[in-house]
MARLUMLO-383673 format. One record per residue: x, y, z of N, C-alpha, C, O in turn. Coordinates in steps of 0.001 Angstrom, whole numbers, padded with zeros to 6 digits, always signed. Example, Ala and Ser with C-alpha at 12.3 -4.5 7.8 and 13.67 -1.06 7.14 Angstrom:
// residues 2
+013190-005690+007800+012300-004500+007800+013200-003300+007800+014236-003319+008465/+012850-002250+007080+013670-001060+007140+012900+000030+007870+013409+001138+008039/
This chain:
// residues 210
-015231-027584-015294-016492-027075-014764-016529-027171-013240-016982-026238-012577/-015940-028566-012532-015904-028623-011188-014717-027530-010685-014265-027676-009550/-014324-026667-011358-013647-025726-010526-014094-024347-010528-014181-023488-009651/-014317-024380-011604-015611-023012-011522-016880-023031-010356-017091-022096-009584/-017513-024048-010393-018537-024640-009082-017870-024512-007690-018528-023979-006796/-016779-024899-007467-015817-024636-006204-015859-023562-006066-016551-023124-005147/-015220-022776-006819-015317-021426-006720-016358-020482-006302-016409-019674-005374/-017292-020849-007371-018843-020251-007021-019200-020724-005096-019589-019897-004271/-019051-021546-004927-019400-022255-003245-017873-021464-002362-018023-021091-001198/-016957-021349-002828-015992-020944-001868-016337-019120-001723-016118-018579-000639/-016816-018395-002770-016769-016742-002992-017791-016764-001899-017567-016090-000894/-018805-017414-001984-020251-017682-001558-020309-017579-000035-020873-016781+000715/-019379-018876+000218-019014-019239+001456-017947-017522+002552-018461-017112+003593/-017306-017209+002298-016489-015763+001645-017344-015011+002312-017244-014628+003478/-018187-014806+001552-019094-013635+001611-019911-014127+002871-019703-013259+003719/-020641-014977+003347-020657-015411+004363-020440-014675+005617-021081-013896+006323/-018716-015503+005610-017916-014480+006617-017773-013576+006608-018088-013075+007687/-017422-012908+005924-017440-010802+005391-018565-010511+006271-018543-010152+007448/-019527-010723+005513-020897-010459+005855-021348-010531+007628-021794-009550+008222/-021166-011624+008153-021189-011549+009455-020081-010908+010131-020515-010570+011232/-018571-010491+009993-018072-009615+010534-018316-008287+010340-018068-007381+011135/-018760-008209+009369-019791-006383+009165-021162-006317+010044-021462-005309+010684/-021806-007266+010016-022686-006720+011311-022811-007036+012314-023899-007034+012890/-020898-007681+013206-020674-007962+014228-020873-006253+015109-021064-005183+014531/-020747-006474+016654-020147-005283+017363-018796-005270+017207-018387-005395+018361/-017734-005186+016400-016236-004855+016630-016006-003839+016518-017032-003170+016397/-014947-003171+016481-014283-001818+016397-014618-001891+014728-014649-002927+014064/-014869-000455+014212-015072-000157+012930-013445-001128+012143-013311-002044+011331/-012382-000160+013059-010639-000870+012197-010414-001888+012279-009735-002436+011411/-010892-002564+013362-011152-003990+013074-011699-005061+012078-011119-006013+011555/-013281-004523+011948-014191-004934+011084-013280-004797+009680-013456-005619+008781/-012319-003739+009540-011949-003034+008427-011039-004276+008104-011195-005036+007148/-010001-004356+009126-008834-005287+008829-009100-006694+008286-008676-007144+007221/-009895-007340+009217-010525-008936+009568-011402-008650+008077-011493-009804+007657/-011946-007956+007268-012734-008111+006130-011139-007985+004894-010597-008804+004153/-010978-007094+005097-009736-007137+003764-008849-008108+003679-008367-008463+002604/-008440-008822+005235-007829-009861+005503-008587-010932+004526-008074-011350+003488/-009884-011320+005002-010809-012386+004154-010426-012109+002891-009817-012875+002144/-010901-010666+002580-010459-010850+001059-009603-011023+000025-009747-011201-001184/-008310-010896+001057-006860-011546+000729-006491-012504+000603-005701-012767-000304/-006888-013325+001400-006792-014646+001349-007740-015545+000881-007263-016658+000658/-009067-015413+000635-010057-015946-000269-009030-015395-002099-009193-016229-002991/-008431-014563-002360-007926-013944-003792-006681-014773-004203-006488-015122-005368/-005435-015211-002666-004722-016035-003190-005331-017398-003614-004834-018021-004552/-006567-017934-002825-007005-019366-002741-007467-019470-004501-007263-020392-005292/-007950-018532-004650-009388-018037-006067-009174-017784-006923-009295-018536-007890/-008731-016550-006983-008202-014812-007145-009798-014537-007683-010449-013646-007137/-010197-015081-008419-011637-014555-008936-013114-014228-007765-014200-013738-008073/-012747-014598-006699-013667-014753-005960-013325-013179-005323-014311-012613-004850/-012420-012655-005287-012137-011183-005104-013523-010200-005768-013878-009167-005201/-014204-010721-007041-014569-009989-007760-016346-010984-007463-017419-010692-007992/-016137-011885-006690-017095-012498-006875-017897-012551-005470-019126-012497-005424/-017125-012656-004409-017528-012536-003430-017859-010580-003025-018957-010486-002477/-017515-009888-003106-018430-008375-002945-019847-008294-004146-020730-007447-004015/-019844-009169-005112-020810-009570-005967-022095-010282-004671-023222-009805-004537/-021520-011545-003811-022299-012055-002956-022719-011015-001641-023773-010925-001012/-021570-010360-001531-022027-008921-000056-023401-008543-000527-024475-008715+000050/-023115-007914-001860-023732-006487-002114-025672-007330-002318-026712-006757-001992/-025566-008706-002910-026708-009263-002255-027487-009463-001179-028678-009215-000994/-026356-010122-000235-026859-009673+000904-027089-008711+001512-028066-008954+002220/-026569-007204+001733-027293-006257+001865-027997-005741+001508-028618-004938+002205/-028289-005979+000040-029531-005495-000912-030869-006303+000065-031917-005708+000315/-030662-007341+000403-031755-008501+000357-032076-008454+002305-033014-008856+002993/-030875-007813+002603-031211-008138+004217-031114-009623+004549-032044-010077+005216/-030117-010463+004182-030209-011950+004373-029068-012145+005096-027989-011910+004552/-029129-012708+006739-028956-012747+007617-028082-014438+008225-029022-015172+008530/-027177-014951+008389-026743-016115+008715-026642-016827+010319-026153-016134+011211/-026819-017338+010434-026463-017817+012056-024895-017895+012390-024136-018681+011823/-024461-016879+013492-023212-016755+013494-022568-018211+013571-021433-018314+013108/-023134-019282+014075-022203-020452+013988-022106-020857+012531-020909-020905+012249/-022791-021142+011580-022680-021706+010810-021358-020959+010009-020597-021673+009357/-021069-019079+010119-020416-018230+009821-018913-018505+010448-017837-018367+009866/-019132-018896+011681-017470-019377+012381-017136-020865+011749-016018-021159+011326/-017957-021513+011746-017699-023145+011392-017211-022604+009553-016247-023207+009081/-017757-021743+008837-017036-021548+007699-015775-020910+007707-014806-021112+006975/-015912-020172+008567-014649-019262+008425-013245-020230+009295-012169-019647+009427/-013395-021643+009815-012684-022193+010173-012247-023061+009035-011039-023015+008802/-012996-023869+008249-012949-024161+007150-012417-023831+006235-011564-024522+005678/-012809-022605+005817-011805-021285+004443-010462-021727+005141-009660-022479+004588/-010252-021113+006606-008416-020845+007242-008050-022185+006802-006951-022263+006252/-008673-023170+006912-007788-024217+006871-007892-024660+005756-007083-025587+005804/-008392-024671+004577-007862-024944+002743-007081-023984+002600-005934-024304+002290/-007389-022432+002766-006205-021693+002141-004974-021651+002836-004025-021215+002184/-004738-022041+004139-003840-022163+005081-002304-022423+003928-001491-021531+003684/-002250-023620+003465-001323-024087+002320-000907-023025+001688+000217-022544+001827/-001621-022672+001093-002049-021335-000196-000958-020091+000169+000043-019733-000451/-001625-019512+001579-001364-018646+001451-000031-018737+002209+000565-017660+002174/+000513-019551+002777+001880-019946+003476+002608-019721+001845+003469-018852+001707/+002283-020366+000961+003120-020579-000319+003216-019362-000948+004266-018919-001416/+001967-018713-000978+002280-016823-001184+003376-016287-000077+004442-015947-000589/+003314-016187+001011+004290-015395+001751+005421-016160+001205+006057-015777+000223/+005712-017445+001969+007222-017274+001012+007933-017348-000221+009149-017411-000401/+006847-017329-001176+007488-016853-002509+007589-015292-002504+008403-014705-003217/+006635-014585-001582+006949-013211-001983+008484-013016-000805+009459-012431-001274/+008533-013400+000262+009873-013176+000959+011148-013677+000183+012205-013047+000204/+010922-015189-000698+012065-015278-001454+012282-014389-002485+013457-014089-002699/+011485-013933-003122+011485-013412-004654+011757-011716-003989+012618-011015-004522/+010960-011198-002836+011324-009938-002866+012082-009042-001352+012124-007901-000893/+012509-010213-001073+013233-010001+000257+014564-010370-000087+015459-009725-000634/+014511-011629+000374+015766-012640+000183+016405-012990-001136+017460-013621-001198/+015361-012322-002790+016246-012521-003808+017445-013741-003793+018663-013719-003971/+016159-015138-003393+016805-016086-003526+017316-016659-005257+018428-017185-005295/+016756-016586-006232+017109-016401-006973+018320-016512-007878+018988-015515-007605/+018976-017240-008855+020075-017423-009024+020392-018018-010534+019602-018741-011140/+021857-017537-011112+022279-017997-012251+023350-018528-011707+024066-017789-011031/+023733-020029-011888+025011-020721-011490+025570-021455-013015+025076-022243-013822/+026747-020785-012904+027922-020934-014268+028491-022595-014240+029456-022948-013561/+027858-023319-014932+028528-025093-015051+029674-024985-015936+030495-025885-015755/+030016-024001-016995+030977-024190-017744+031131-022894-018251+030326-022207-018879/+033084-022486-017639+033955-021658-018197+034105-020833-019375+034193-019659-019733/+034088-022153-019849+034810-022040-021415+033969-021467-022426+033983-021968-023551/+033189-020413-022153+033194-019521-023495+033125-018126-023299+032939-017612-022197/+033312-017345-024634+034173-015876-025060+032615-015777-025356+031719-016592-025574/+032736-014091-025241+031679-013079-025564+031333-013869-027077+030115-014026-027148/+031902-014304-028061+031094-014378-029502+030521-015395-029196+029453-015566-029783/+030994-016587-028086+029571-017447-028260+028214-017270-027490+027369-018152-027336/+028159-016128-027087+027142-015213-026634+025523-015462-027535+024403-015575-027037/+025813-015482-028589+025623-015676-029743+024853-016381-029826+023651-016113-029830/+025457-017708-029934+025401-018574-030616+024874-019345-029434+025055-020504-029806/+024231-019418-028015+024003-019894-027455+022093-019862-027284+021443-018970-027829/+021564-020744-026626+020277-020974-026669+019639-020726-025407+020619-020696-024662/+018678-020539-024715+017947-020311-023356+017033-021040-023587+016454-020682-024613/+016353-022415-022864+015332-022942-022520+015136-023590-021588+016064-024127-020983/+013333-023758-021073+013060-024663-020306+013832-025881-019853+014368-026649-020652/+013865-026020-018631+014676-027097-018440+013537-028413-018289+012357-028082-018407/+013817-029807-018049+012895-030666-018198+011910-031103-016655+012011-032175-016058/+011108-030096-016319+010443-030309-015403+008907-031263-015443+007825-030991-015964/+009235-032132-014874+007938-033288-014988+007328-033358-014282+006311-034020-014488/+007507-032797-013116+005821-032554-011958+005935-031073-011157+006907-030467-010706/+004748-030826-011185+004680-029449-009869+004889-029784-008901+004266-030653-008290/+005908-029114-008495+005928-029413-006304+004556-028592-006041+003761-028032-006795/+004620-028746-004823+003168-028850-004110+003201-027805-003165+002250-027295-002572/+005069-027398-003050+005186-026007-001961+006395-025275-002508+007306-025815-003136/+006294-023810-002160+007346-022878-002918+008036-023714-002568+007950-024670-001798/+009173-023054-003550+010969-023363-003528+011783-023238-004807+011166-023707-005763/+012945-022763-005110+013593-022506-005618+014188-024144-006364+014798-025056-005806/+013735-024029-007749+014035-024491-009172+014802-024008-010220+014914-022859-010646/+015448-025319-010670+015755-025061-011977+015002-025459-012952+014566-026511-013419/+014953-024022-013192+013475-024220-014323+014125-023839-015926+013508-024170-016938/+015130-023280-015969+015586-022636-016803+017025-023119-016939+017697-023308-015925/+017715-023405-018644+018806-023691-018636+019522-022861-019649+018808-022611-020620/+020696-022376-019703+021225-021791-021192+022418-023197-021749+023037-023911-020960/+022473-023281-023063+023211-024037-023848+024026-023114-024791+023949-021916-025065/+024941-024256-025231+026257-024053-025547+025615-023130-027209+026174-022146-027692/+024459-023754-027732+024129-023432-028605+022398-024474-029054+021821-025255-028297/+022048-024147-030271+020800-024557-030070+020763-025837-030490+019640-026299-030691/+021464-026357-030629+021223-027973-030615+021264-028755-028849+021045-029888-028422/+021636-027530-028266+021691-028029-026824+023087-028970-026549+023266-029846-025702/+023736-028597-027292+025235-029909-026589+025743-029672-025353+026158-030395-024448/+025648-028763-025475+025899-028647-023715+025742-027825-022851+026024-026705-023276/+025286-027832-021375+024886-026573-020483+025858-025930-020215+026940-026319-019774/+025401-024585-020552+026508-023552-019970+026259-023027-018302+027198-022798-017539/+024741-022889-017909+024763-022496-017059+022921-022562-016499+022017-022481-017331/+022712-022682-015339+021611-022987-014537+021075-021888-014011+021687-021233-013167/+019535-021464-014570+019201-020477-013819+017972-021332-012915+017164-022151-013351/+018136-020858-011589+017666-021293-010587+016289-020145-010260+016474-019131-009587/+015284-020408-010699+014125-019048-010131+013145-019667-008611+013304-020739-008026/+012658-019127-008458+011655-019221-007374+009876-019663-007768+009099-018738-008001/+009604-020461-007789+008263-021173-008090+007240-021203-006944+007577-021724-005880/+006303-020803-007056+005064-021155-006536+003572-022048-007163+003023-022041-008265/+003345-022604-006170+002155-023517-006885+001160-023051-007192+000882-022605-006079/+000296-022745-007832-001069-022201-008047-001743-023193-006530-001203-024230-006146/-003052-022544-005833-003663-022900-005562-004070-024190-005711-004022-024512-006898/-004582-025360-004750-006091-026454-005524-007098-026099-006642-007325-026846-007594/-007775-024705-006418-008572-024537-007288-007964-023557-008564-008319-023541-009743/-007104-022896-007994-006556-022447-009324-005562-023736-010852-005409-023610-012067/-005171-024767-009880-004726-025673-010657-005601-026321-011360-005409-026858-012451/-006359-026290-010881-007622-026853-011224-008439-026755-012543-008976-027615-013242/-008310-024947-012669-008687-024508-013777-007723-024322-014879-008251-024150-015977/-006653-024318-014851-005479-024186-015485-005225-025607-016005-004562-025586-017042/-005602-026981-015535-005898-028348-015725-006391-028171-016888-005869-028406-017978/-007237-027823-016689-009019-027741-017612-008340-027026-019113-008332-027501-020249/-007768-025645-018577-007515-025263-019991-006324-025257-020848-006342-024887-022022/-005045-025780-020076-003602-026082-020513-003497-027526-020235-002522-027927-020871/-004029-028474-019600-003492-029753-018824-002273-029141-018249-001308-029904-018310/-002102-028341-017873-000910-028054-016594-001858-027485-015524-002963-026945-015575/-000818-027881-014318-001131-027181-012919-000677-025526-012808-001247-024823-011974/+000248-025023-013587+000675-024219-013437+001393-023457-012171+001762-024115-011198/+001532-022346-012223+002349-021934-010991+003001-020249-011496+003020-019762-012626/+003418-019740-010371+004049-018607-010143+005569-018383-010353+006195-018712-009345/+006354-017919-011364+007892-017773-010647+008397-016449-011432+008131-015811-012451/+009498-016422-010074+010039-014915-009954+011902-014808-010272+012737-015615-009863/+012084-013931-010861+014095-014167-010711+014252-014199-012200+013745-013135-012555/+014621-014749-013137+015717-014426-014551+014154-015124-015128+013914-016261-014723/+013204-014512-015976+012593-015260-016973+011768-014006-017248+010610-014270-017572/+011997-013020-017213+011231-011467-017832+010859-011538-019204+009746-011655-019715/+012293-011422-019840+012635-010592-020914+012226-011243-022638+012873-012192-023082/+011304-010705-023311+011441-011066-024595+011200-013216-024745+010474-013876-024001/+011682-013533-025396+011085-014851-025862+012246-015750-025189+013448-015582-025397/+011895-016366-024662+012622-017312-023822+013956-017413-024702+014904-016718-024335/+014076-018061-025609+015493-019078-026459+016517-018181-026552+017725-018318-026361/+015396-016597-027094+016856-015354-027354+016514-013589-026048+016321-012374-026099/+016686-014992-024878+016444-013850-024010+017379-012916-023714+017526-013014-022495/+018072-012098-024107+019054-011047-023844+019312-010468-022629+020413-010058-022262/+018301-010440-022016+018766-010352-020554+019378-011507-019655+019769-011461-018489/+019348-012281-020322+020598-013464-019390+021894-013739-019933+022908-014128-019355/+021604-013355-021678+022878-013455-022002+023536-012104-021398+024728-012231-021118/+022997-010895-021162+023836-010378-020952+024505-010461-019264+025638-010064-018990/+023723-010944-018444+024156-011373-017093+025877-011781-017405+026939-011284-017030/+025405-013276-018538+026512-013983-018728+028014-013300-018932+029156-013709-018720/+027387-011908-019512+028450-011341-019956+028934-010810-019365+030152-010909-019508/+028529-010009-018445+029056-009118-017142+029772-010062-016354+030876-009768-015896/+029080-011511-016094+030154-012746-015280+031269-012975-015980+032318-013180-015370/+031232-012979-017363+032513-013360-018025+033688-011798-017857+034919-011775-017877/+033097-011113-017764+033972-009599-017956+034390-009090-016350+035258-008257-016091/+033564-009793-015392+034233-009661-013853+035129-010572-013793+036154-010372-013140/+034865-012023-014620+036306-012912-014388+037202-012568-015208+038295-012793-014688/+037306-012151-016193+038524-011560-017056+038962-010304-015987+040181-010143-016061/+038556-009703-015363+038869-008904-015008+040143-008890-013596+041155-008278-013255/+039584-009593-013310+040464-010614-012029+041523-010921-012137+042062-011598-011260/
Protein backbone atom coordinates (compact mmCIF):
# COMPACT_ATOMS: atom_id res chain seq x y z
CA UNK A 1 0.00 0.00 0.00
CA UNK A 2 3.01 2.36 0.94
CA UNK A 3 4.00 2.20 -2.65
CA UNK A 4 0.99 2.90 -4.29
CA UNK A 5 0.78 6.21 -1.80
CA UNK A 6 4.42 7.12 -3.08
CA UNK A 7 3.33 6.98 -6.18
CA UNK A 8 0.11 8.83 -5.83
CA UNK A 9 2.55 11.90 -4.03
CA UNK A 10 5.38 11.43 -6.68
CA UNK A 11 2.64 11.65 -10.14
CA UNK A 12 1.20 14.54 -7.99
CA UNK A 13 4.38 16.09 -7.26
CA UNK A 14 5.09 15.49 -11.46
CA UNK A 15 2.36 17.23 -12.37
CA UNK A 16 3.39 20.04 -10.31
CA UNK A 17 6.36 20.58 -12.40
CA UNK A 18 4.68 19.95 -15.87
CA UNK A 19 2.25 22.25 -14.84
CA UNK A 20 4.45 25.19 -13.97
CA UNK A 21 6.67 24.74 -17.06
CA UNK A 22 3.44 25.09 -19.24
CA UNK A 23 2.62 28.36 -17.92
CA UNK A 24 6.20 29.47 -17.78
CA UNK A 25 7.38 32.24 -20.66
CA UNK A 26 9.72 29.60 -22.55
CA UNK A 27 9.93 28.88 -26.09
CA UNK A 28 6.79 26.74 -27.07
CA UNK A 29 9.93 23.62 -28.13
CA UNK A 30 11.18 24.08 -25.13
CA UNK A 31 8.15 23.91 -22.92
CA UNK A 32 7.63 20.84 -25.37
CA UNK A 33 10.99 19.11 -24.58
CA UNK A 34 11.48 20.00 -20.61
CA UNK A 35 7.61 18.49 -20.26
CA UNK A 36 8.16 15.10 -22.18
CA UNK A 37 11.54 15.03 -20.57
CA UNK A 38 9.49 15.09 -16.98
CA UNK A 39 7.45 12.61 -18.31
CA UNK A 40 10.19 10.28 -19.09
CA UNK A 41 11.72 10.22 -16.32
CA UNK A 42 8.86 10.42 -13.72
CA UNK A 43 7.74 6.71 -16.16
CA UNK A 44 11.22 5.12 -15.57
CA UNK A 45 10.99 6.14 -11.64
CA UNK A 46 6.87 4.91 -11.68
CA UNK A 47 5.97 3.94 -15.03
CA UNK A 48 2.32 4.36 -13.78
CA UNK A 49 2.55 7.87 -12.99
CA UNK A 50 2.87 8.37 -16.93
CA UNK A 51 -0.87 7.70 -16.87
CA UNK A 52 -1.33 9.36 -13.63
CA UNK A 53 0.30 12.42 -13.66
CA UNK A 54 -1.62 14.03 -17.14
CA UNK A 55 -4.65 12.61 -14.89
CA UNK A 56 -3.16 15.47 -12.23
CA UNK A 57 -2.47 18.25 -15.40
CA UNK A 58 -5.78 17.90 -16.81
CA UNK A 59 -7.06 18.90 -13.08
CA UNK A 60 -5.25 21.52 -12.86
CA UNK A 61 -6.28 23.13 -15.88
CA UNK A 62 -9.78 22.18 -15.49
CA UNK A 63 -9.62 23.90 -11.94
CA UNK A 64 -7.18 26.86 -12.75
CA UNK A 65 -4.96 25.79 -9.67
CA UNK A 66 -1.92 27.65 -9.66
CA UNK A 67 1.57 26.78 -7.54
CA UNK A 68 4.28 29.09 -6.32
CA UNK A 69 7.11 28.71 -8.68
CA UNK A 70 9.49 27.93 -5.73
CA UNK A 71 7.80 25.35 -4.18
CA UNK A 72 7.66 23.92 -8.19
CA UNK A 73 11.71 24.25 -8.49
CA UNK A 74 12.36 22.90 -4.88
CA UNK A 75 10.19 19.78 -6.36
CA UNK A 76 11.54 19.49 -9.45
CA UNK A 77 15.05 19.36 -7.67
CA UNK A 78 13.87 16.67 -5.56
CA UNK A 79 12.16 14.32 -8.46
CA UNK A 80 16.08 14.88 -10.40
CA UNK A 81 17.57 13.65 -7.54
CA UNK A 82 15.46 10.16 -6.57
CA UNK A 83 15.17 9.34 -10.16
CA UNK A 84 18.75 10.41 -10.87
CA UNK A 85 19.77 6.44 -9.92
CA UNK A 86 16.82 5.23 -11.98
CA UNK A 87 17.27 6.69 -14.83
CA UNK A 88 21.29 6.39 -15.06
CA UNK A 89 20.31 2.48 -14.72
CA UNK A 90 17.83 2.87 -17.77
CA UNK A 91 20.45 4.46 -20.07
CA UNK A 92 22.90 1.94 -19.47
CA UNK A 93 20.97 -1.03 -19.72
CA UNK A 94 19.54 0.32 -22.87
CA UNK A 95 23.35 1.18 -24.27
CA UNK A 96 24.39 -2.35 -23.05
CA UNK A 97 21.48 -4.36 -24.31
CA UNK A 98 21.10 -2.19 -27.55
CA UNK A 99 24.29 -0.66 -28.46
CA UNK A 100 27.10 -2.54 -27.05
CA UNK A 101 25.17 -6.07 -27.08
CA UNK A 102 27.04 -6.75 -24.06
CA UNK A 103 25.45 -9.82 -23.66
CA UNK A 104 26.87 -13.28 -23.77
CA UNK A 105 26.91 -17.23 -23.90
CA UNK A 106 30.36 -18.54 -22.54
CA UNK A 107 31.04 -22.44 -23.32
CA UNK A 108 32.56 -24.13 -19.70
CA UNK A 109 32.54 -27.51 -21.32
CA UNK A 110 33.58 -29.05 -24.79
CA UNK A 111 32.54 -32.23 -24.56
CA UNK A 112 29.26 -32.64 -26.09
CA UNK A 113 27.78 -33.83 -29.71
CA UNK A 114 24.62 -32.42 -31.24
CA UNK A 115 22.45 -35.57 -29.55
CA UNK A 116 23.14 -34.26 -26.22
CA UNK A 117 21.43 -31.23 -27.41
CA UNK A 118 18.72 -33.05 -26.17
CA UNK A 119 19.13 -34.15 -23.37
CA UNK A 120 20.34 -31.02 -21.82
CA UNK A 121 18.41 -28.56 -19.40
CA UNK A 122 18.30 -24.45 -19.31
CA UNK A 123 17.78 -22.81 -15.92
CA UNK A 124 17.96 -20.06 -13.59
CA UNK A 125 21.10 -19.81 -12.13
CA UNK A 126 21.21 -19.27 -8.17
CA UNK A 127 20.83 -15.59 -7.71
CA UNK A 128 20.29 -14.41 -4.02
CA UNK A 129 20.15 -10.65 -4.05
CA UNK A 130 19.34 -7.77 -6.58
CA UNK A 131 22.26 -5.50 -7.35
CA UNK A 132 21.23 -2.10 -6.92
CA UNK A 133 22.90 -0.93 -10.47
CA UNK A 134 22.83 -2.34 -14.12
CA UNK A 135 25.36 -4.87 -15.08
CA UNK A 136 25.82 -7.86 -16.77
CA UNK A 137 24.88 -11.37 -14.89
CA UNK A 138 24.79 -14.71 -14.86
CA UNK A 139 21.47 -15.27 -14.56
CA UNK A 140 21.07 -18.18 -16.68
CA UNK A 141 22.82 -21.61 -16.88
CA UNK A 142 22.49 -24.69 -19.40
CA UNK A 143 23.29 -28.34 -17.96
CA UNK A 144 24.60 -31.38 -19.04
CA UNK A 145 21.08 -32.65 -18.56
CA UNK A 146 18.19 -32.26 -16.10
CA UNK A 147 19.45 -33.53 -13.11
CA UNK A 148 21.94 -30.67 -13.50
CA UNK A 149 25.39 -32.71 -13.21
CA UNK A 150 27.04 -30.48 -14.82
CA UNK A 151 27.35 -26.91 -16.53
CA UNK A 152 27.74 -26.83 -19.98
CA UNK A 153 27.69 -23.31 -20.45
CA UNK A 154 26.95 -19.62 -18.91
CA UNK A 155 24.64 -17.29 -20.30
CA UNK A 156 25.62 -13.94 -19.16
CA UNK A 157 22.42 -11.27 -19.84
CA UNK A 158 22.20 -7.70 -18.88
CA UNK A 159 19.99 -6.80 -15.70
CA UNK A 160 18.48 -3.79 -14.55
CA UNK A 161 16.98 -2.92 -11.21
CA UNK A 162 13.45 -1.92 -11.05
CA UNK A 163 13.18 1.41 -9.54
CA UNK A 164 12.69 2.13 -5.33
CA UNK A 165 9.16 2.34 -5.98
CA UNK A 166 8.75 -0.06 -8.55
CA UNK A 167 10.54 -2.70 -6.24
CA UNK A 168 8.50 -1.82 -3.97
CA UNK A 169 5.42 -2.94 -5.52
CA UNK A 170 6.72 -6.02 -6.97
CA UNK A 171 7.80 -6.72 -2.98
CA UNK A 172 4.20 -6.49 -2.17
CA UNK A 173 3.07 -8.83 -4.88
CA UNK A 174 5.99 -11.51 -5.65
CA UNK A 175 8.35 -10.81 -2.45
CA UNK A 176 10.91 -10.07 -5.18
CA UNK A 177 12.49 -6.77 -6.14
CA UNK A 178 12.46 -7.65 -9.53
CA UNK A 179 14.24 -6.14 -12.45
CA UNK A 180 14.77 -5.78 -16.23
CA UNK A 181 17.04 -8.12 -18.49
CA UNK A 182 17.98 -8.21 -22.00
CA UNK A 183 20.29 -10.89 -24.25
CA UNK A 184 19.44 -14.97 -24.40
CA UNK A 185 16.06 -15.43 -22.23
CA UNK A 186 13.18 -14.75 -25.10
CA UNK A 187 12.18 -17.90 -26.25
CA UNK A 188 9.40 -20.37 -25.10
CA UNK A 189 9.80 -21.88 -21.40
CA UNK A 190 12.99 -21.45 -19.90
CA UNK A 191 14.28 -25.48 -19.25
CA UNK A 192 13.43 -26.31 -23.14
CA UNK A 193 14.46 -23.07 -24.58
CA UNK A 194 15.47 -23.85 -28.19
CA UNK A 195 16.85 -20.86 -28.94
CA UNK A 196 20.00 -21.43 -26.90
CA UNK A 197 20.22 -24.81 -27.63
CA UNK A 198 20.40 -23.92 -30.90
CA UNK A 199 23.17 -21.08 -30.38
CA UNK A 200 24.95 -24.15 -28.82
CA UNK A 201 24.74 -25.75 -31.92
CA UNK A 202 25.96 -23.37 -34.39
CA UNK A 203 29.14 -23.06 -31.63
CA UNK A 204 29.58 -26.70 -31.82
CA UNK A 205 29.33 -26.77 -35.85
CA UNK A 206 31.85 -23.54 -36.17
CA UNK A 207 34.27 -25.66 -33.99
CA UNK A 208 33.93 -28.82 -35.93
CA UNK A 209 34.37 -26.86 -38.63
CA UNK A 210 37.85 -25.56 -37.90
Amino acid sequence: MLAFILILIISFAWAVVVNQIYLSNLNKILKFVLMLACLAISGVSTLFSIFLTPLFLSIFQKKQIKFDKRVAFVLAVLLSAVSFIDVKNRIVYEYKCNIEKDYEIIIIDNNFTLDDLDNMCVSFSNMRDSPKFTQKLNNINIYSDTNKTKIVAKIYNIYCPNSFILSGIQKEISGTEGGLFCGYTKTGLLEYNYELKQILKNKLIEKDSK
